[in-house]
C-alpha positions in Angstrom: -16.5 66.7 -47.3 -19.0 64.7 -45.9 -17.3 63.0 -43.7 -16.2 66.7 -42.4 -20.3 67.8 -42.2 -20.8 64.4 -40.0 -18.0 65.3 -37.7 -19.0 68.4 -37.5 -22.8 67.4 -36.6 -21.3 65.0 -34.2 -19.4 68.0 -32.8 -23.2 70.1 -32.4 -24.5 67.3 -30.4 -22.3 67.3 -28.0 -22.0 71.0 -27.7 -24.5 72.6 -24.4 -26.8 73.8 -27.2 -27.3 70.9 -28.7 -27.7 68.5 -25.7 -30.4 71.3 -24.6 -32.2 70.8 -28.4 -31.6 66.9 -27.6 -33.7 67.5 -24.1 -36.4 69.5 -25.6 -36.7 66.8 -27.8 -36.9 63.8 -25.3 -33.5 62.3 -26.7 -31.5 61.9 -24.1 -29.0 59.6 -24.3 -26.1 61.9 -25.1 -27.0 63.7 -22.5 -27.2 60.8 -20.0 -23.6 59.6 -21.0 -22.1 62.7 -20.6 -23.9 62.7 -17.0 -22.6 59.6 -16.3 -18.5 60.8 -17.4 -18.9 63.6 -15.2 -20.5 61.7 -12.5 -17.3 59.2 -12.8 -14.7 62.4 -12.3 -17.0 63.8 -9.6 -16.9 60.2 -7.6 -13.1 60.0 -8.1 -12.7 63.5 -6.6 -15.0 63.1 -3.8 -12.7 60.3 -2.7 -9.6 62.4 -3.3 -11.8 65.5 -1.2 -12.5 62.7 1.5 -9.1 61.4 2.4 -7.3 64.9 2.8 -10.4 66.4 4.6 -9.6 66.6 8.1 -7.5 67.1 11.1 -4.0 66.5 9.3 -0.8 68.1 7.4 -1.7 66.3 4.4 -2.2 67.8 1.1 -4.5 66.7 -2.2 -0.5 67.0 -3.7 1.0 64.8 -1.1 -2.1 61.9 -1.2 -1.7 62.0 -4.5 2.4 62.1 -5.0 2.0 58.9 -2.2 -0.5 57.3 -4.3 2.2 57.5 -7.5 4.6 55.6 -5.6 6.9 58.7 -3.7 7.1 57.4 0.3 8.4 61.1 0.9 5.3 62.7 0.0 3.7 61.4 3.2 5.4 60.9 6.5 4.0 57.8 8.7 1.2 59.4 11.0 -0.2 60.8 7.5 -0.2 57.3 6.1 -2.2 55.7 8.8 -4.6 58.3 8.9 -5.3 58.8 5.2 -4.7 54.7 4.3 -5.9 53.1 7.4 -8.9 55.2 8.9 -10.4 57.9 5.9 -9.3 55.9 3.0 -11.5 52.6 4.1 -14.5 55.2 5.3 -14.4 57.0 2.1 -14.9 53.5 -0.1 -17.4 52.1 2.0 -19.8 55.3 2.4 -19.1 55.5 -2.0 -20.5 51.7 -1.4 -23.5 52.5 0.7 -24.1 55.7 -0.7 -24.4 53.7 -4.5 -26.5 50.6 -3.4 -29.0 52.7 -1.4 -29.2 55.1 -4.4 -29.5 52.3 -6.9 -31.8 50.2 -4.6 -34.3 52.9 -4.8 -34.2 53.2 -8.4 -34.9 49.5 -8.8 -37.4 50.0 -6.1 -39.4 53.0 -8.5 -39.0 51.1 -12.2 -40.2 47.7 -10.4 -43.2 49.3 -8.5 -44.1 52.0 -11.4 -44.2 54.1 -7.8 -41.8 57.3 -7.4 -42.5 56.9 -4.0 -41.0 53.3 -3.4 -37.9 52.5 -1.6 -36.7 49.6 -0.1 -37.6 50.5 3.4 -40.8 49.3 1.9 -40.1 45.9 1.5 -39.1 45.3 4.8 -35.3 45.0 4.1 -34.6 47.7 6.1 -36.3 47.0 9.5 -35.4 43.2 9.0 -31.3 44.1 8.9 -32.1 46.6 11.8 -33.5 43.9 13.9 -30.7 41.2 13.2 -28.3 43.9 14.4 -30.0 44.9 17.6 -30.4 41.3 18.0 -26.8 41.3 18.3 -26.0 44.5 20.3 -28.5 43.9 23.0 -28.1 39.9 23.5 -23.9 40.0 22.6 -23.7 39.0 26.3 -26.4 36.6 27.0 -28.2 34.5 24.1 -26.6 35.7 21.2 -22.9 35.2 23.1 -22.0 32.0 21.2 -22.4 33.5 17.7 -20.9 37.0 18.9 -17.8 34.9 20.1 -17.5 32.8 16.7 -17.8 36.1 14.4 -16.5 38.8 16.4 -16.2 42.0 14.7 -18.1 40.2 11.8 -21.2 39.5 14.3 -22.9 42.5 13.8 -22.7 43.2 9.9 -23.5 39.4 9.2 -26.9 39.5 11.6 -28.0 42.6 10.1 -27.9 41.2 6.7 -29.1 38.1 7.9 -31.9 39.9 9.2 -32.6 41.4 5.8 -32.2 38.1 4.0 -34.8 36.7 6.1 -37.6 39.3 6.1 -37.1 39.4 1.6 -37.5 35.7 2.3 -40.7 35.8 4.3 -42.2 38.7 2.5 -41.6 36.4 -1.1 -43.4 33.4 0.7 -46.3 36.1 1.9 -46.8 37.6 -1.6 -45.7 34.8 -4.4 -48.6 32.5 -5.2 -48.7 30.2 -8.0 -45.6 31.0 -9.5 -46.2 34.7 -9.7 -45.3 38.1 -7.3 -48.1 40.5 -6.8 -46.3 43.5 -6.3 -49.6 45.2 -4.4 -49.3 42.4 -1.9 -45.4 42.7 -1.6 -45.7 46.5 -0.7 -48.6 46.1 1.9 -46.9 43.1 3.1 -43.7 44.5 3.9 -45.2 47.8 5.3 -46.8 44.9 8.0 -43.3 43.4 8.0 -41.9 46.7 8.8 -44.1 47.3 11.5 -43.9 43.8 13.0 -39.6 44.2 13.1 -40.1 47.8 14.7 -42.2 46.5 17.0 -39.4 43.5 18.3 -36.7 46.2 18.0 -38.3 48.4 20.4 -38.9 45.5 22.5 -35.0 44.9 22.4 -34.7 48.7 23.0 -36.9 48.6 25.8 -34.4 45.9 27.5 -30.9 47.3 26.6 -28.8 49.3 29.1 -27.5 52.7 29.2 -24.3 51.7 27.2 -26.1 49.7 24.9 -29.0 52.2 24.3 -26.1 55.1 23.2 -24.4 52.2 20.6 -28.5 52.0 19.4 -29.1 54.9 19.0 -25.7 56.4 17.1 -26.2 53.2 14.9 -30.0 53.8 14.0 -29.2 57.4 12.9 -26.2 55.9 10.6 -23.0 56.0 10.6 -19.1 55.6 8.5 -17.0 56.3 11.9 -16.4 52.3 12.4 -15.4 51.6 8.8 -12.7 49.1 8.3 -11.2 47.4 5.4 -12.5 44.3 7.5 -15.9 45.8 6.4 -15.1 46.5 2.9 -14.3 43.3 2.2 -17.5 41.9 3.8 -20.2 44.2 2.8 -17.6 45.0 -0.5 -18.2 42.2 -2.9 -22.1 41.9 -2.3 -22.8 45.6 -3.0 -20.4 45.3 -6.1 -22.6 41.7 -7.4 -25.6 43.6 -7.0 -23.9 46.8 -9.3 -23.1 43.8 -11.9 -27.1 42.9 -12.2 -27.7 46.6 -13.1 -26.9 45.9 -17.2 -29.2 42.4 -16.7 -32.6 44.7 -15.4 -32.4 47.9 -17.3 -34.1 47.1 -20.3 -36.7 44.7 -18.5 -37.8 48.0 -15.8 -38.1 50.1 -19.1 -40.1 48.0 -20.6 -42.2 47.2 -17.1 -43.0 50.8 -16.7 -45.4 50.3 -19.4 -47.1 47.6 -17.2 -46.5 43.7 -16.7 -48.9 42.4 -19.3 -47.1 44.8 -22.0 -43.8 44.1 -20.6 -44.5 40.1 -20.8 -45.9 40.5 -24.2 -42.1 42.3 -25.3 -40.9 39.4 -24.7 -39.5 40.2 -21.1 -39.7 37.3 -18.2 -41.2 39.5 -16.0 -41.3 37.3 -12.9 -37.5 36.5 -13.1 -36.8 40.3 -13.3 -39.1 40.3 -10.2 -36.7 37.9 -9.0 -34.0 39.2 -9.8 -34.4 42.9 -9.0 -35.6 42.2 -5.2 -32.7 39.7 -4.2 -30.5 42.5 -5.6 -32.0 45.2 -3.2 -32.0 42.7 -0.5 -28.4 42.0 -0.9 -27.1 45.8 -1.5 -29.7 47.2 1.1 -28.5 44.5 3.9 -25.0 44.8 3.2 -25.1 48.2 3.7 -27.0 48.4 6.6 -25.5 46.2 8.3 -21.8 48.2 8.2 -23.7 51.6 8.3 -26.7 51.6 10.5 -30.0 53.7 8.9 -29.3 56.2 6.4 -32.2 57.6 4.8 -33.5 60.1 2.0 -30.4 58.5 -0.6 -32.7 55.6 -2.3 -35.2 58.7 -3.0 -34.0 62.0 -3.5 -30.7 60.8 -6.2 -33.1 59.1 -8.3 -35.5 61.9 -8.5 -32.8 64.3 -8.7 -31.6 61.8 -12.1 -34.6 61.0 -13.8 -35.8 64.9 -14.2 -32.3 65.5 -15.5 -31.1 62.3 -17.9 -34.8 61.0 -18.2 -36.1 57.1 -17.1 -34.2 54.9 -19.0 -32.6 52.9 -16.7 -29.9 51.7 -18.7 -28.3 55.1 -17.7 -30.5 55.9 -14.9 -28.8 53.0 -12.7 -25.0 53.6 -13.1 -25.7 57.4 -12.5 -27.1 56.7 -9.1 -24.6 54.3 -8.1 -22.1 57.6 -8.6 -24.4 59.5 -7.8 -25.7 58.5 -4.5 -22.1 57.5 -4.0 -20.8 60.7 -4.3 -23.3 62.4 -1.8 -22.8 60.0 0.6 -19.0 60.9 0.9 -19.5 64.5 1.1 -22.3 64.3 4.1 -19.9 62.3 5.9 -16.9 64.7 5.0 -19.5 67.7 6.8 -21.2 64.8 9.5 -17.2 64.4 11.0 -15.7 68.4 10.1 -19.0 70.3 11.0 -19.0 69.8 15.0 -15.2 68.5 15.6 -13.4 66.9 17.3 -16.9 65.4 17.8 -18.8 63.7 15.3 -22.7 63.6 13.8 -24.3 60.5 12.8 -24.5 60.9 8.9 -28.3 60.0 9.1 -28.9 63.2 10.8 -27.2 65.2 7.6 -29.1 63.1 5.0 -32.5 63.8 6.7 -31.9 67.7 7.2 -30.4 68.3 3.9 -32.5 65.2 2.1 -36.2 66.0 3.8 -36.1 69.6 2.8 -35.0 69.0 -0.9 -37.3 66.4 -1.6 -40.1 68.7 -0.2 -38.9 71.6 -3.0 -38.5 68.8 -5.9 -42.4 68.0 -5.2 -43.7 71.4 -5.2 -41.7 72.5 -8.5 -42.2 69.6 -10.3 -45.3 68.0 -9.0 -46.8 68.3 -12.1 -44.0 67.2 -14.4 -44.0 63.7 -11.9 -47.5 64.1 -11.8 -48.1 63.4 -8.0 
C-alpha cells in the first residue's frame, strides 16, 4: 500500500497540475526535465521538418522509410537533395543555433548580467575580421594561406580571428592571477570597436563582387553548409557542449557573487577560465561557417530561465535544443519565404528576435528586475 501512495504521488508530480504547484513553489526541476524531453523530440523533428521542407517530391514517410534502410523510398535526385545539400544545413544551423544559445547563457551566469552576450567580449567582431581578412585579401596578401586551406580558408581565419581577440582581451583584463570581469566587458566593448573599425577599413577596399559576398555573410547565413563544415566547426561546438555538466554548478553558485562562490568551495577563476575559452571556441566556430546571426545568445535564454528557472544544470542543455531548434526553423522560412531566392537568416532572427525581446522586457521587467 505504500508503495502504491508513492507511485501515485510520483504520478501527481508529473501531472500539468502538479508541475504548476511545483512552479508556484520555486521547485523546478521536474519541470525543467520534462522541458528538456520535449525539447529533445522538438530538435529531432525540426531536423525531420528541415530536410523534407522544400522544392522536392519527398515526403516526411519517404525520408524516413530511406533513413530505415528502404533505397525505394527515395529515388536518386531526392537523395542528393535531402542527404547532400538540406541534411548537412539542417545539422550545422542545430550546431550554431545550440552554441550561440548556450554561449549566451554562459555569458549571463558568468557576468550576473541578463544583458551579456558574447558579442561583448569581442569574439564576435574578432572572427568577423579574420574572415573579411580572407574574403577581401584571398587574391593579394592573404593568397598563400587561401591556396593552402582552400574551402577551409575562411572558417579557420574567422575562428582564428576569435581565438585571438579572447586571447588579447585575457592579457587586457587578467592581472595577478585573477579576471576582472568589469574590465573584460569594457575591454571587449573597445575590442569590438577597434575590429569594426579594421573591418570597415577592409570594406571600404573590397570590390563590387566582394562587397555582395560581405554583406550576405555579415547578415548570416546556412546556404553554403557542407559536411566539409560539419566536420570542421562539428567537433569544437560539440567539446564546448561537453564542458556544459563541468560549469553548471560553479555559474549557480557565482550568481550569488565571487567571494560567496569562492567560499563554497568553487575555483572561481578556473570556471572563468573555463567558461570563456568555451564561448570563444563555440562562438568562433560558428561564426566562422555562418557569418553574424544575432538575437539567439539572448532571447532562448530569457525565453528558458522565466520558464524552467536559473539553474543552469538544466538551463544549458535546454538552450543548446533550444536555440538549436529555432535556428532550423528561421532557416526553413529564411530559404521558403521569398523562393527560389533566398534571405540571409540574420535578417529573420533580428525581425522576429528584436521585437520579442522588446515584449519579454515590458511584461516581465519587473520579474527580471531591469
Amino acid at each position: 500500500m505504500a508503495l502504491l501512495d508513492s507511485m501515485g504521488q510520483k504520478r501527481a508530480m508529473f501531472s500539468l497540475a502538479g508541475l504548476r504547484e511545483l512552479h508556484r513553489a520555486g521547485d523546478r526541476s521536474r519541470l525543467a526535465l520534462l522541458a528538456i524531453l520535449l525539447l529533445g523530440a522538438g530538435s529531432l523533428l525540426s531536423l525531420l521538418f528541415s530536410v523534407t521542407t522544400g522544392a522536392s517530391n519527398a515526403s516526411f514517410v519517404d525520408v524516413i522509410a530511406n533513413i530505415a534502410g528502404s533505397d525505394e523510398a527515395l529515388n536518386a535526385r531526392d537523395r542528393i537533395i535531402i542527404f547532400d545539400i538540406r541534411m548537412p544545413r539542417a545539422i550545422l544551423g542545430f550546431l550554431v543555433g545550440g552554441s550561440l544559445a548556450v554561449s549566451g547563457a554562459i555569458m549571463q551566469g558568468l557576468f550576473r548580467n541578463p544583458l551579456a552576450d558574447p558579442g561583448l567580449v569581442g569574439v564576435s567582431s574578432g572572427a568577423s575580421l579574420g574572415a573579411v581578412v580572407i574574403i577581401v585579401l584571398a587574391s593579394t596578401f592573404a593568397a598563400p594561406l587561401y591556396t593552402l586551406l582552400g574551402i577551409y580558408a575562411l572558417p579557420i581565419a574567422a575562428f582564428g580571428g576569435g581565438l585571438a581577440s579572447t586571447w588579447l582581451l585575457y592579457r587586457i583584463a587578467t592581472g595577478n592571477g585573477q579576471t576582472s570581469v568589469a574590465t573584460m566587458l569594457l575591454a571587449g566593448i573597445a575590442l569590438g570597436s577597434l575590429a569594426g573599425a579594421l573591418t570597415g577599413l577592409l570594406i571600404y577596399m573590397a570590390n563590387d563582387q566582394q562587397l555582395r559576398d560581405l554583406t550576405f555573410w555579415g547578415m548570416g547565413s546556412l546556404a553554403g553548409a557542407t559536411w566539409a563544415k560539419i566536420a570542421a566547426a562539428g567537433p569544437i561546438i560539440l567539446l564546448s557542449f561537453a564542458a556544459i555538466p563541468f560549469m553548471a554548478r560553479g555559474l549557480n553558485a557565482i550568481t550569488l557573487g565571487e567571494a560567496t562562490a569562492f567560499h563554497m568551495g568553487v575555483p572561481v577563476q578556473r570556471l572563468k577560465n573555463i567558461a570563456i575559452v568555451t564561448v570563444a571556441a563555440a562562438t568562433g566556430a560558428s561564426v566562422a561557417v555562418s557569418g553574424g546571426i544575432g538575437f539567439v545568445g539572448i532571447v532562448v535564454p530569457h525565453v528558458l530561465r522565466m520558464s524552467i528557472g536559473p539553474d543552469h544544470r538544466f538551463l544549458l542543455p535546454a538552450s543548446a535544443l533550444l536555440g538549436g531548434s529555432l535556428l532550423i526553423f528561421a532557416d526553413v522560412l529564411a530559404r521558403t519565404i521569398v523562393a527560389p531566392a533566398e534571405l540571409p537568416i540574420g535578417i529573420i532572427t533580428a525581425a522576429v528576435g528584436g521585437p520579442f525581446f522588446l515584449w519579454i522586457l515590458l511584461r516581465h521587467r519587473a520579474r527580471l528586475a531591469l
